[in-house]
N, C-alpha and C positions, 0 to 999 in steps of 0.2 A: 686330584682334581674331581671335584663334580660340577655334573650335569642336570641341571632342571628348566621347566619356564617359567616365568612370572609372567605371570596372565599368557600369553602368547609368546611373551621373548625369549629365545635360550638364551639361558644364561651358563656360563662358564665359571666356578669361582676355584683358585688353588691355593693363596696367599691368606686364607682366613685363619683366626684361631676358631679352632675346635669348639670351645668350649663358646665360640660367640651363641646365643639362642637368635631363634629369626624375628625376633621382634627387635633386637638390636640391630640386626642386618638389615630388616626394612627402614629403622628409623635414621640409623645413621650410616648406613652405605647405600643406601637405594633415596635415601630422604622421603620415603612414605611413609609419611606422619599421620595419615588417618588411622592408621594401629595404634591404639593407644596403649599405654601402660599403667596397671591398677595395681595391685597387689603382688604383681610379680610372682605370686606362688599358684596361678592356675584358680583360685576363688572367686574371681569378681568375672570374668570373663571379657574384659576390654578388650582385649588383644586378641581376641579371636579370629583367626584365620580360617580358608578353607583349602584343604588340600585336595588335588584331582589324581587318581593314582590308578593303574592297572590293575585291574583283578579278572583273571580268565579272560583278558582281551578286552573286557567291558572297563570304562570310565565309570569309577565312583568317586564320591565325593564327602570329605568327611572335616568337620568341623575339627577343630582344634585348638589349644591356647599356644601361642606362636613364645610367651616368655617360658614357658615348658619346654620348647621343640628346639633341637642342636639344630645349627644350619646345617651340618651334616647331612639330617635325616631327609634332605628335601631332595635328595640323589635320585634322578628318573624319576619326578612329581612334577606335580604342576601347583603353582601359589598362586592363589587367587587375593587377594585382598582388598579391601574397601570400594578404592579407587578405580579399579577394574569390571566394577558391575557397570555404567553407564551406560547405554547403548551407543552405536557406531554416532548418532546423530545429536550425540551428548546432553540426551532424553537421561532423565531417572530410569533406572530399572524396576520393573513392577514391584520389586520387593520395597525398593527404598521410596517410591509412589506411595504403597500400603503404609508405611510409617507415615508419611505427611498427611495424609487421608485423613487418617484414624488419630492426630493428631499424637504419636507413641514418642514424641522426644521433645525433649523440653531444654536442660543444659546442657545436651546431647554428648555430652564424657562418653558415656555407656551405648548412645548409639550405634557405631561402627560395630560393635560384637553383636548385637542383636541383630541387625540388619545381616553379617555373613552368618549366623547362627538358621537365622529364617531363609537364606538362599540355599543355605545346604540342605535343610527342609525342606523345601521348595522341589529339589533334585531329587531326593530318596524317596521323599512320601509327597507326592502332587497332591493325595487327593487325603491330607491328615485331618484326622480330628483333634479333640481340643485335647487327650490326653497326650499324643503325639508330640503336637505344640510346646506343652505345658514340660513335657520330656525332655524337649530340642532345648528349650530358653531356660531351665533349672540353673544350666550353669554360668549364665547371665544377670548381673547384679544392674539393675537401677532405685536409685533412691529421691529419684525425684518424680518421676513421671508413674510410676507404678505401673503394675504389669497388665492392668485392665486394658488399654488401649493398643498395646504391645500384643498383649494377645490376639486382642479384636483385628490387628493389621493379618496376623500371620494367618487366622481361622480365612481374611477375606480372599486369599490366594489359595486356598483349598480349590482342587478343579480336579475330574475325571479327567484331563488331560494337562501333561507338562507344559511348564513356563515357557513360551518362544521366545530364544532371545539367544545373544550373541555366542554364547557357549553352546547351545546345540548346533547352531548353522556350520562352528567350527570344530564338534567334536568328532569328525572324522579326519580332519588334518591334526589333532589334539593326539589321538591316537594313536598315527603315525611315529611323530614325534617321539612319544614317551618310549612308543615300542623300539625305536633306534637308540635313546639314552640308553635304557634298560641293557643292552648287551655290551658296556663300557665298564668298566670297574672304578671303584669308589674309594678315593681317601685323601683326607685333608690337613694341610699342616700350615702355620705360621712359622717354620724354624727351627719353633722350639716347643709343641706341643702338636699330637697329629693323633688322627683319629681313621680308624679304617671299619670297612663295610664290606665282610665277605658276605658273598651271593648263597653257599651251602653250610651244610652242619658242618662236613671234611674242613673245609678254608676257616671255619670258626673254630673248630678243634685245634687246627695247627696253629693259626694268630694266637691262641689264646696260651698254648703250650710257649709262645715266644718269649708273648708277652705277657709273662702270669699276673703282674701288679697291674694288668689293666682293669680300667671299670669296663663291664657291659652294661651296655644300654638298649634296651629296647623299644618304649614309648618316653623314657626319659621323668614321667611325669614325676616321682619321687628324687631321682638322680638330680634331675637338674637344680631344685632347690639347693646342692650344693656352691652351685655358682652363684646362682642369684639371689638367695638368701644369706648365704654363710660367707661368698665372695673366697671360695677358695678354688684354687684350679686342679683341673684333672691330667695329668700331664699324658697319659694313653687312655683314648677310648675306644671300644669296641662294640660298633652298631650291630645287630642281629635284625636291622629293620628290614634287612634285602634278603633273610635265608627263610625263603620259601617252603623249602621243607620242616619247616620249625612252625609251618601256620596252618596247618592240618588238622582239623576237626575228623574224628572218626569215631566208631559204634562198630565192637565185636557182641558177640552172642550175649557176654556176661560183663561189659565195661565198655567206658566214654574213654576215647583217646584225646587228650587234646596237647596239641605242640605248644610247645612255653613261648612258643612267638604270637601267640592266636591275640588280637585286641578282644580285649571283653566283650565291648559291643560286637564283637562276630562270634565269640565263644557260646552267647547267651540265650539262641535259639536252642543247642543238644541241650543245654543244661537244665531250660527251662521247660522240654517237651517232657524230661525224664521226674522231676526234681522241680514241681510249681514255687516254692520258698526260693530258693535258689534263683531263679529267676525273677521273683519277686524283691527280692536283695538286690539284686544287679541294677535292678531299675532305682536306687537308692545310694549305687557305689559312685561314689564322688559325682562326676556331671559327665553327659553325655560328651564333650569333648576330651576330658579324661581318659572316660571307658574307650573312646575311640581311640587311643594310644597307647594307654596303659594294658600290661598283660597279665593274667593268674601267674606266669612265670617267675612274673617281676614282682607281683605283690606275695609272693610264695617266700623267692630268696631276698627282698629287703630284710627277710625276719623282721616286721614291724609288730609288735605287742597289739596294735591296733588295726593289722588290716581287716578286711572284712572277708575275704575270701577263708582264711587258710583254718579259721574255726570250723564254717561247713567243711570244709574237703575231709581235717579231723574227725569230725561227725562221722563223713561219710567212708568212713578208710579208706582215705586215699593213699596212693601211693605216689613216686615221682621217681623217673626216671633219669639216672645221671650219667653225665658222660665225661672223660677226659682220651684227648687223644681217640685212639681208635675203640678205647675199654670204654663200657659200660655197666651200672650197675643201677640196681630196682630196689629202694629202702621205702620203708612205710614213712608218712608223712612227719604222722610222731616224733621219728627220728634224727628228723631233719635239724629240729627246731632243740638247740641246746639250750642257750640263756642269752641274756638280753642282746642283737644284734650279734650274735655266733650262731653257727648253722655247724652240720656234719658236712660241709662244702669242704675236700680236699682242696690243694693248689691247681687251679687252671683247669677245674672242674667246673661242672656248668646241669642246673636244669635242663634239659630234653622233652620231657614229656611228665604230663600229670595224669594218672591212669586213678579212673573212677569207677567202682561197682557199679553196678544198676544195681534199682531198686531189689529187695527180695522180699518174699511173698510175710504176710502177715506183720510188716513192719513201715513205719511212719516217720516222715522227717518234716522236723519243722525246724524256723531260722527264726530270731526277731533280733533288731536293733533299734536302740536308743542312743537318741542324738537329740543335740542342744534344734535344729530345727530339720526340717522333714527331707532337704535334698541338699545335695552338694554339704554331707558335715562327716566329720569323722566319729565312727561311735566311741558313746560311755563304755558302754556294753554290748556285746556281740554274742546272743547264743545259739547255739545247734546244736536240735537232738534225732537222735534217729534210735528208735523204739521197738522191740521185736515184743508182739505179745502174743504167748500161746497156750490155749485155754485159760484166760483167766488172769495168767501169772505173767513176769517179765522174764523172758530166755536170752535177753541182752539188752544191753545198754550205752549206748555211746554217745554222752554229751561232752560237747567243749564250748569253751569261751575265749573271747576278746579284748581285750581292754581290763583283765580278772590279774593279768601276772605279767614277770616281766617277759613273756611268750606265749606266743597263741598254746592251751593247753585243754585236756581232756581232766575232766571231772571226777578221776578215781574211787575218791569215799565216795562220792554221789552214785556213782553207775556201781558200785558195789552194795551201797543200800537199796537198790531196786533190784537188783540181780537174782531171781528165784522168789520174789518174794510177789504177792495178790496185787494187781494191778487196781489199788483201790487208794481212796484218798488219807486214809492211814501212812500207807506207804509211801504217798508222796509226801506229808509232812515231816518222816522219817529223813527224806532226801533229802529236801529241803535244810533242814538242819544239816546234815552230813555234807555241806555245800560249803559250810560256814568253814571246813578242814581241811577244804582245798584251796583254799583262797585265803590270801589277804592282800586284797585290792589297797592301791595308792590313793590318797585326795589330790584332786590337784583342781583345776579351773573347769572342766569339764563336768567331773563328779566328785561325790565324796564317799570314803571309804564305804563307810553307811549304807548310802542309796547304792554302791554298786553291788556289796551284798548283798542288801536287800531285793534288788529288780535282779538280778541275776536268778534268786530262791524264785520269785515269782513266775519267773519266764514257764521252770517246771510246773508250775500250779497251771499258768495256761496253757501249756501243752496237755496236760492231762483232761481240762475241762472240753477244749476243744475235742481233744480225742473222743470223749465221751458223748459230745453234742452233735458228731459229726452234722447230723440232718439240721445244725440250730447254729452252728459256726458262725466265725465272722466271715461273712462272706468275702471282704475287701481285705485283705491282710495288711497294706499299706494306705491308701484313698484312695476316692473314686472324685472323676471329673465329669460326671452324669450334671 
């Protein structure tokens, strides 16, 4: 069984299938049809929901695409959606006010996502600017109304002080609540499909030794397009969205720890304090309801040829901590990634943890991607380099790519053509060439062989120019909303 509220009501569900997503349970078990359904793969952002959830005690609130999200994962949460903003006296809510205002909706398909997209904004960042904004609603598709008036609604609710309204007055009874579900245990079956939600690493280690052909989930956000795109079923799932100790962010002397449970959006502060590319990435990885769910864990072991993560981490030697059972073991990232969708995953093994260097003295990292449009896309091309030069010359080299092979991969001839040799533009056309013999990128709709080789060769060309101009850089590495 699990336990959550909708808007204020607990609700009880133990008869569901697993694999229902909550956009299907709102529309046809709840009949809240203000969630709409667009693309079903998390793109357009109709379905947007907001989830209220405990963290250290405190109510946060975090956007989400509800055809993404297992109803499973709504165990000890709170659902918020569309129809739940109204106030007590069945007034508009100042968010949904701001759209009528600013005139932001017109066939209004697209409105219900924007409107909880800007209430969740509203709750994180009261007093946001227009980059913020512009952050929050990326992963919001309108094609009719366009995003000027959309904006202008969201910018008008900007305030030095939060929104009053019916979810503050109730967020100490809200609290309560969640804090009593929270110490219930989790899992759901129809019969004949059943999905479980241990609270610790221990109860995930053992589920998973039970059940080794289970899938884990943890934001779901790639997993679930198995259902809702492919229409196939998962017959055991295992959520990791309740094991706490898997969502730990940490910093030793000499490296970033961070738990394969961490959502992006919470990973992206260490990452970006240590590593500015990197977090400038992040502000580019899929949409902010995404990154709210989705984990480096997850985007680690999908082995997708395409994600965006697992080229920097390459870059950055990362390693990754694994565990089965009570064993554990610490292989370099490289290792991980065998060939197309196969990983060095034993049976009932699982990511732990992804252990990051920090920076080291006289050495530079940079990331870029190329995508068919600026947010919410998947890249062409993905690269990362991280550069050691001393006096003059190159003492290491560690570049990798995305979207280059049928595996995120490191650049070998390349970093071996730079390796010992004058940090000069010689040498970088040298590499450049030697790039051509690590690769032979695929055509497909995205890009073609050609342009990936080609912009892949170039990337080094702007790392080194950049390197050089430091005082004369682009200052904006992605855009600016000035």
């Amino acid at each position: 069984m699990i336990t959550f509220l909708l808007n204020q009501e607990i609700r009880q569900e133990e008869n569901l299938s697993p694999n229902m997503t909550v956009l299907n349970y709102l529309r046809t078990v709840q009949k809240k049809t203000g969630t709409k359904e667009g693309c079903g793969s998390g793109d357009c952002g109709a379905c947007t929901v907001v989830l209220g959830e405990l963290v250290d005690g405190r109510l946060e609130y975090r956007s989400v695409n509800s055809c993404l999200t297992f109803v499973s994962a709504l165990h000890g949460k709170q659902l918020i959606t569309v129809e739940d903003l109204q106030n007590k006296d069945k007034s508009l809510h100042p968010v949904q006010q701001a759209m009528v205002e600013f005139h932001g909706s017109q066939c209004g398909y697209c409105t219900p996502g924007f409107i909880m997209s800007m209430f969740a904004l509203s709750k994180n960042k009261p007093a946001a600017d227009k980059a913020d904004v512009m952050e929050s609603l990326a992963g919001n598709l309108c094609r009719c109304t366009g995003y000027r008036p959309i904006v202008d609604a969201a910018l008008s609710l900007s305030s030095d002080q939060p929104l009053r309204d019916q979810f503050v007055e109730l967020e100490r009874e809200t609290i309560a609540k969640l804090k009593a579900m929270q110490a219930t245990p989790a899992s759901l079956t129809d019969g004949r499909l059943k999905a479980f939600s241990p609270r610790t690493t221990e109860e995930l280690a053992s589920l998973y030794q039970q059940y080794p052909e289970a899938k884990l989930v943890a934001g779901g956000t790639d997993l679930a397009l198995e259902v809702t795109q492919f229409h196939r079923e998962i017959e055991t799932l295992i959520s990791v969205n309740l094991v706490q100790d898997m969502k730990v962010c940490a910093e030793t002397d000499d490296a970033l720890i961070i738990g394969a449970n961490v959502p992006i959006s919470d990973a992206y502060q260490l990452l970006a304090t240590h590593y500015s590319d990197f977090g400038e990435l992040l502000h580019r990885f899929a949409s902010l309801q995404v990154r709210n769910q989705g984990t480096l864990g997850g985007n680690i072991a999908n082995a997708s040829p395409i994600g965006d993560a697992p080229p920097l981490l390459l870059a950055l030697g990362a390693n990754i901590k694994l565990r089965c059972g009570a064993n554990t073991r610490t292989i370099p990232l490289e290792d991980f990634f065998i060939s197309y969708k196969v990983t060095a995953r034993q049976t009932s093994e699982f990511i732990e943890q992804i252990i990051i260097p920090k920076p080291a003295a006289n050495t530079q990292f940079r990331a870029y991607k190329l995508s068919k449009r600026l947010d919410d896309d998947i890249s062409a091309v993905c690269g990362a380099f991280q550069i050691t030069i001393l006096d003059g010359s190159v003492s290491d080299a560690r570049i990798a790519f995305g979207g280059m092979a049928a595996i995120p991969k490191r650049a070998s001839h390349c970093e071996a053509s730079l390796t010992g040799k004058p940090w000069n533009s010689d040498t970088i056309s040298k590499a450049m060439q030697a790039l051509t013999q690590d690769f032979q990128p695929l055509s497909d709709f995205r890009a073609s062989q050609e342009y990936r080789t080609l912009t892949a060769a170039n990337m080094l060309r702007r790392y080194f120019i950049e390197q050089q101009n430091q005082d004369n850089h682009i200052e904006t590495r992605v855009t600016s909303y000035v």
